[in-house]
N, C-alpha and C positions, 0 to 999 in steps of 0.2 A: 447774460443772466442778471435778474434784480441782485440786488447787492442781498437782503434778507437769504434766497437761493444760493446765493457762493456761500457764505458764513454757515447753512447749515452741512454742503458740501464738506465745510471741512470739518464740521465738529462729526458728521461720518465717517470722514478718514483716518481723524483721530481716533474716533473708534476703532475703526477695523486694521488700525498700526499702521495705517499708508502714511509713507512720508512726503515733506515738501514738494518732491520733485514729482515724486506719483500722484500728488493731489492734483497739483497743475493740471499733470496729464488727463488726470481724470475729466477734471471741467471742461479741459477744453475739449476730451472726448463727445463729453455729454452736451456742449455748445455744437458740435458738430450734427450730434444726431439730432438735434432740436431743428440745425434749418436743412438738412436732408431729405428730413420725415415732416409732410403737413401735420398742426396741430388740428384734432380731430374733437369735438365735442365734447369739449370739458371733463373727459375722464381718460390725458392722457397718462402714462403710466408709464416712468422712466428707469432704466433697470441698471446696477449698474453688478460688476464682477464681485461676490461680497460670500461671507463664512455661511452658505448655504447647506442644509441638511442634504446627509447623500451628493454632493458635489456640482447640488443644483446652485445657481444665482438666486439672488435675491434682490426684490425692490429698493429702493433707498425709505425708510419707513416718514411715513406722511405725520406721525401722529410719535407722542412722547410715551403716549400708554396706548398698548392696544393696536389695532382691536381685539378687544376680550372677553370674553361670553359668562355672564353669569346668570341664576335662574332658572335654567331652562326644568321646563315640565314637559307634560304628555302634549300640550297645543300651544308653549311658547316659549320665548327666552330674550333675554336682553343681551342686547350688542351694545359693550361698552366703549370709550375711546376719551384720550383728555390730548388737548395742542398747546403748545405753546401760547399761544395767542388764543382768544376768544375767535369761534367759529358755530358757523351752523354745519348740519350733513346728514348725507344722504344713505343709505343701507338699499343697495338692490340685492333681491332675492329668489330662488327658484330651488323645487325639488330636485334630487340631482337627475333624475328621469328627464325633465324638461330640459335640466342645465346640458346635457350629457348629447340629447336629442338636438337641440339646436345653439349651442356656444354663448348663450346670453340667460339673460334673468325676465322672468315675468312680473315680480314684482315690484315696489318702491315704495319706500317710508323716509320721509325726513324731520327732522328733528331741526324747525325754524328760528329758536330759541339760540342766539351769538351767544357761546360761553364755552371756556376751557373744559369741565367736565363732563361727558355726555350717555346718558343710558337710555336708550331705545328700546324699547316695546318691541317684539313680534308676536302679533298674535293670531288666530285659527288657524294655525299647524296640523300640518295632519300626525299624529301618535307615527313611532317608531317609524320616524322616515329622516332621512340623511338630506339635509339641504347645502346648497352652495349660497355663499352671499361675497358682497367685495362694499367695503365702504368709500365714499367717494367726499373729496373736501376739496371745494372748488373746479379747480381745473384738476386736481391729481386724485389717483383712487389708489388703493390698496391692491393688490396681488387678489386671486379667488382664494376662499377658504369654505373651510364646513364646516356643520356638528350636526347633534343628531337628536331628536325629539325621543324622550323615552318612552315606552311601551310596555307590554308586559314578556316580551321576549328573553331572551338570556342579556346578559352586556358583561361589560369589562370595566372597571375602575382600579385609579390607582391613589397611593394613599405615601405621601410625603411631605416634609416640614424643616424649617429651622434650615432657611436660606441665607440667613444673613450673613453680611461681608466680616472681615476679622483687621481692620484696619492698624497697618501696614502692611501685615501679611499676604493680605491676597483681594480683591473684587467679589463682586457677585458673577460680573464674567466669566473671571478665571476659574471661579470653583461652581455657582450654581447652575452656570451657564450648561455645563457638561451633563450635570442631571437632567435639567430641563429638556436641552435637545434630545435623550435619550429619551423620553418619557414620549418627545414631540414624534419621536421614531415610532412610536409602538401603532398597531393597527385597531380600529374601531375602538376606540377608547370614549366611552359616555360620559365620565367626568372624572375629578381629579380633588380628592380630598387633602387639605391645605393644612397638618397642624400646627402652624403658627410656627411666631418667633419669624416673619418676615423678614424684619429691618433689625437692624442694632437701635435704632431710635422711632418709635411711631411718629411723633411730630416733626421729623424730620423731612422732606419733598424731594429734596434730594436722594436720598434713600429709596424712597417709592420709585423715584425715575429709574435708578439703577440696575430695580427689583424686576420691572415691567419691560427693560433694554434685555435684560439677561432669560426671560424666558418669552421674547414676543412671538415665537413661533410655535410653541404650546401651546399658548393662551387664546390662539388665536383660530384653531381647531377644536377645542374643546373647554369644557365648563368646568370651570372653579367653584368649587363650598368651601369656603374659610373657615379657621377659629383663629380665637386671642392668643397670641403667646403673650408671657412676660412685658419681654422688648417690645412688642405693638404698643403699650402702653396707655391701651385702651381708650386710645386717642381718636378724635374726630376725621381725621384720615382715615382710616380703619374704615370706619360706619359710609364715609362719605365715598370709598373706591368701590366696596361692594355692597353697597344697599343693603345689607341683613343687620337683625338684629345682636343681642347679645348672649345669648342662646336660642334657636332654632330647630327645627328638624324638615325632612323631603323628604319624597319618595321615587324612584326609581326601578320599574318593573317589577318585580317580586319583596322585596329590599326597601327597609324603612331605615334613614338615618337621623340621629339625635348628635346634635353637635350644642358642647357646653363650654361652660366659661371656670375654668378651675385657678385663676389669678385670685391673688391675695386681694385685690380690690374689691369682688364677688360677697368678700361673705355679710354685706349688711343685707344683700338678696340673696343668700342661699338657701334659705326656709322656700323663697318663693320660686327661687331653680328646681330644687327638688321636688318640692309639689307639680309645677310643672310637666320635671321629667317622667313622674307615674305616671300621669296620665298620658302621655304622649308614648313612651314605651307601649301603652296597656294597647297596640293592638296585634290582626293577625297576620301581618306580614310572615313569611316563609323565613326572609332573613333579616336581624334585627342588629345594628350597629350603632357603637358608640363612638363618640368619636370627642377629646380635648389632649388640652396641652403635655398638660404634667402626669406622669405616667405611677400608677396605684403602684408596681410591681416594678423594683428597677434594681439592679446590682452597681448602680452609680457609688462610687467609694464614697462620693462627698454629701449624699443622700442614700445612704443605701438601707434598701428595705423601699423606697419608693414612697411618692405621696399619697397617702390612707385617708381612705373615706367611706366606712364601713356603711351608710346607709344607704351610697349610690352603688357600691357594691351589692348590697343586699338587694335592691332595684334590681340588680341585673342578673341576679341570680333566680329572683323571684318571677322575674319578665320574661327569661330563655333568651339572651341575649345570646349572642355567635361572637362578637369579636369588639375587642376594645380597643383604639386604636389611639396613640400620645406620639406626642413631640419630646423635646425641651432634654433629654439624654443624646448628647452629641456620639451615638451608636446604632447601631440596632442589636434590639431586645426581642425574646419572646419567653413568655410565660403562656401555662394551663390551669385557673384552678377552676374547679366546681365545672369543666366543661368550656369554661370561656377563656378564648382564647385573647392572652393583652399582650399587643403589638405597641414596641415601640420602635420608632422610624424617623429618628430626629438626624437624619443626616442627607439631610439634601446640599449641604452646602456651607455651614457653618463651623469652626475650627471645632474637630476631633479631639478625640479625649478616648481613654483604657476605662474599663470597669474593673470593678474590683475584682481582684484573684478567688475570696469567695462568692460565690453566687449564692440567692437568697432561694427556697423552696418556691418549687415551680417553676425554675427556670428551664427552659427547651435547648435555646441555643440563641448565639449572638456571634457581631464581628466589630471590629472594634479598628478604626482610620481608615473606613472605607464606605467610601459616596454612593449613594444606592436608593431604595425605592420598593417597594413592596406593589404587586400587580394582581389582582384578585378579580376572577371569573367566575359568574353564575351563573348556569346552566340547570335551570329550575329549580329539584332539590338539590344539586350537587353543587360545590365550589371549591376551586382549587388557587392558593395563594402561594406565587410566585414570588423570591426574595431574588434582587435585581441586584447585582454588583455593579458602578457604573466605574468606579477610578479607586485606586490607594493614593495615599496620604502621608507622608513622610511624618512622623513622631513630634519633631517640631513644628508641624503647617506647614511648610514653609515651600514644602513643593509637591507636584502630583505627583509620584513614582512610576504609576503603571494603569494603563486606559485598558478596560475591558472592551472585548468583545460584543458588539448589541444582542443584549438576552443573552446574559452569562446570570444564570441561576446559581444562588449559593444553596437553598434548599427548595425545595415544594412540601406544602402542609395543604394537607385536606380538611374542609371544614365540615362539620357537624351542624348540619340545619337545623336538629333537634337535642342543644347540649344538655347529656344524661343527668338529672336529678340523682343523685346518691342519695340512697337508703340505708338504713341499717334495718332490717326487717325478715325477724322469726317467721313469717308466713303461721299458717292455722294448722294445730294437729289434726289428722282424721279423724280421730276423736279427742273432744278437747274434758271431759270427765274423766276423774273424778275434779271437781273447782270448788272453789272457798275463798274467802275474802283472806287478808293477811298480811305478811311480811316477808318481804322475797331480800336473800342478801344474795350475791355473785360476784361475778365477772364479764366483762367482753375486749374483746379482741378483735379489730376492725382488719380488713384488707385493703382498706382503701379511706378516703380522707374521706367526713361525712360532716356538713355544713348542719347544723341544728337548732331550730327553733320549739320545735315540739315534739310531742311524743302524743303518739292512740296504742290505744289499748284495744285486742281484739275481746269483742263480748261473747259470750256464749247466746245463742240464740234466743232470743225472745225475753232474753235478760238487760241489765243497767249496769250489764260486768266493765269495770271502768277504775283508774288510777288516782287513790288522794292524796300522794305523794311520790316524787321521785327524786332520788339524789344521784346524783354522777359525779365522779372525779378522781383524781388517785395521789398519789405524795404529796402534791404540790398546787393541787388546786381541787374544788369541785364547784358546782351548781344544781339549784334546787329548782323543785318549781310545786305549786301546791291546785289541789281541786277547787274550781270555784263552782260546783253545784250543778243543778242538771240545769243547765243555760243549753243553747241551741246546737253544739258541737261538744259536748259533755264527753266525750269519749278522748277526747284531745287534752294535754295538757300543753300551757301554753311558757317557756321560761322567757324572764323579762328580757334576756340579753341573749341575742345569740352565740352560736361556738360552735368549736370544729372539733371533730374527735379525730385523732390522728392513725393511721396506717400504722399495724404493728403494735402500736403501745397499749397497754392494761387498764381498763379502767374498773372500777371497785359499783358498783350501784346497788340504791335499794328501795324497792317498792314499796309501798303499802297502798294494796288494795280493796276495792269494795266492790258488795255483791257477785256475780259470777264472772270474771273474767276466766276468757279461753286458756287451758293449762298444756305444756310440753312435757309432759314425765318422763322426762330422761335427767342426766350430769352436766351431760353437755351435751347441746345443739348446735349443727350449723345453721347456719341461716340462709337467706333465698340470694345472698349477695356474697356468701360465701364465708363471711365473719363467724364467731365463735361467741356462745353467750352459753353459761355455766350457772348450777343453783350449788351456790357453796350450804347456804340455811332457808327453810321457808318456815315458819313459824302460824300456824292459822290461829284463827280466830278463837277456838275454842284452844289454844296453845298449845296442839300440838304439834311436832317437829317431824318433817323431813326432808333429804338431800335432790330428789331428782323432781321437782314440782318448777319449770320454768314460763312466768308471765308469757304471754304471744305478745309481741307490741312491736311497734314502727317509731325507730326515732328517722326523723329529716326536718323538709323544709316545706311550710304551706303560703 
């Protein structure tokens, strides 16, 4: 064997815990099979006994990173790969029809350009179709592998983060190795949402190497979407392994995702994020997903309450977003508000941590020292999201206690393609006479949480029946908002800051309105959401008083 050939011989044994005497053995196995076997046309392919998935063998890997798929669309996808050494190489390819029909590839693309990192092009793909490829460097190629063009069919995606090693404690072998392979287990997986927090240092190469050794058999069937974590360090390794920018969005079948950058470095373009993300949310995919680091909703002791950002929230609330998905909470988390559901899934692999004993509103449920992974299928309008236990954790890191079963589910959550807008809304009497302009004082009492920007006023027909003032609030706080004039949506008031009226609790309000707004004459009304809204005083225009004259109106979210 070339001297370069033994030296990486052993830095594989070292890897795979083979000792001196089994290294030996191994070479000179593999010196054996070399003048046994004619070398056949530069893509022979030497295999040696290694920690294979299901208790298959494995190649001895040609390449440092990879191969690993990123990009893919409906007609393409890039086949990434970085070597030690500067090199050129080749990607053969075939549908798995052809691949399957006769044991070879029809096609060939190579990348002529000598140089350690490499990202390859494929392009007119046929839509929703499962190809085989094997890349080839030199005289040695890679083992076959797949992935799969998206389409408008159902698929599977999974959604994990916050790989990094915990040095002295443990590798990225020893702990994220174990997610990855499970993830590498699951069946027709279209791709694999990344929330950051890779490495303990982004400028580190090292680090990446370790990153890319610890999950090469994932990566290497299926397609990665990144975001920043923290520790990425929003370093030019980052941009340079997977070609995207620094927030993004794709689409995959039904399924639009928006992936953002929530690092402290961000906020001299956060005006420009934002505005971005409207528009990129604004359209009509079936299913609409977010996806960054640091998670809005978290029972983390040392952040608890989670990182807030009330406007990308209101984005998401105002969009119909389905699910928001973070890293950077070494657990998982799950919250519900306003319908959307925020996943956090920061434990692929990096040292564990408790949350705090109290939990913040909205919390669902969570586990806490244990390695795992969230699996989420859509099957047009329906999707059901599987929580993946993969290993526990011993309190200190310091060791794995107990390996799961493949597909040991801790919960299943159904998701809601269309999450419910909450209302607070009287609905319109059958008769809304006798009406008057004036002053309405009460109560309401909500059954459920209602997010609020504004408030309409129902008119009486063929009238300008409409609200010139409204106040809400109770012991401890209120908000106002006033008429600006018969403008285009006159029937709408609008308050400067939005708010949440809570489940349960009292609030005090008081109208004053103008021309014929729609009337409930009763004390108390329920309403079409089930809430309770009372006329303590109405007071009209010509001043006079009575107890059961209740406004019609809708508070929510426009």
């Amino acid at each position: 064997m070339k001297k370069e050939e033994k030296s990486y011989v052993e830095k594989v044994c070292s890897a795979m815990r083979i000792d001196a005497n089994g290294c030996a053995w191994l070479m000179v196995s593999i010196a054996l099979l070399v003048m046994t076997f004619p070398v056949q046309a530069a893509t022979t392919e030497v295999h040696v006994l290694g920690y294979g998935l299901n208790g298959t063998t494995t190649p001895i890997p040609i390449t440092l990173w990879g191969p690993y798929i990123t990009g893919t669309m409906r007609d393409s996808t890039t086949i990434n790969w970085k070597t030690e050494n500067a090199t050129t190489g080749t990607v053969k390819y075939a549908t798995e029809g052809y691949y399957k029909e006769h044991g070879d590839y029809d096609h060939t693309i190579t990348d002529t350009e000598s140089k350690q990192l490499h990202h390859l092009d494929l392009t007119n793909l046929t839509p929703n179709t499962v190809y085989h490829y094997q890349l080839i460097l030199g005289h040695e190629s890679s083992g076959d592998h797949n992935f799969k063009t998206y389409g408008d069919d159902s698929f599977t995606f999974i959604v994990y983060g916050d790989t990094r090693a915990q040095s002295p404690l443990f590798t990225q072998m020893e702990r994220h190795k174990l997610v990855a392979d499970s993830i590498a287990r699951e069946k027709d997986v279209s791709l694999v949402l990344h929330t950051g927090d890779f490495v303990c240092s982004g400028n580190d190469q090292e680090e990446w190497n370790r990153f890319f050794e610890s999950c090469r058999v994932m990566l290497a069937n299926t397609t990665i979407y990144p975001m920043l974590g923290n520790h990425d360090d929003n370093h030019t390794n980052y941009y340079e392994t997977f070609g995207v920018p620094e927030w993004y969005s794709f689409d995959c079948g039904n399924a639009h995702f928006s992936v953002l950058d929530s690092n402290e470095g961000v906020s001299q373009h956060m005006t420009e994020q934002t505005e971005w993300l409207q528009n990129d949310i604004a359209c009509d995919a079936t299913w609409k997903f977010v996806s960054f680091h640091h998670p809005m909703y978290s029972s983390d002791g040392r952040h608890w309450g989670g990182w807030k950002n009330a406007v990308w929230e209101n984005i998401f609330i105002d969009k119909s977003v389905n699910a928001v998905f973070n890293g950077h909470v070494h657990a998982y988390e799950r919250y519900e508000e306003y319908g959307i559901q925020y996943v956090v899934v920061g434990c692929g692999g990096a040292p564990l941590y408790p949350l705090a004993e109290a939990k913040i509103p909205g919390y669902q449920n969570s586990f806490e020292h244990t390695l795992g992974y969230v699996k989420i299928t859509l099957e047009g309008a329906n999707a059901t999201m599987n929580v993946i236990q993969v290993a526990d954790v011993s309190e200190d890191n310091k060791e794995v206690t107990h390996i799961y079963p493949q597909n040991t589910v801790f919960e299943t959550v159904v998701l809601s393609s269309c999450p419910a807008t909450q209302t607070f809304d009287t609905g319109v009497p059958v008769n809304p006479y006798p009406s008057n302009s004036g002053t309405h004082i009460g109560t309401l009492k909500l059954t459920h949480d209602v997010r609020v920007n504004m408030m309409y006023t129902y008119p009486c027909p063929g009238t300008g029946g409409h609200t010139e003032y409204v106040r809400i609030g109770n012991s401890t706080w209120c908000i106002a908002a006033n008429w600006t004039w018969y403008q285009s949506d006159w029937h709408n008031l609008y308050f400067d800051e939005s708010f949440t009226l809570k489940a349960g609790e009292n609030y005090n309000y008081t109208l004053i309105t103008g021309s014929y707004p729609q009337m409930i004459h009763t004390r108390v009304h329920t309403t079409l959401d089930g809430s309770a809204i009372t006329c303590t005083e109405f007071t009209d225009i010509n001043t006079k008083r009575y107890t059961d004259w209740i406004p019609a109106i809708r508070l929510g979210w426009s």
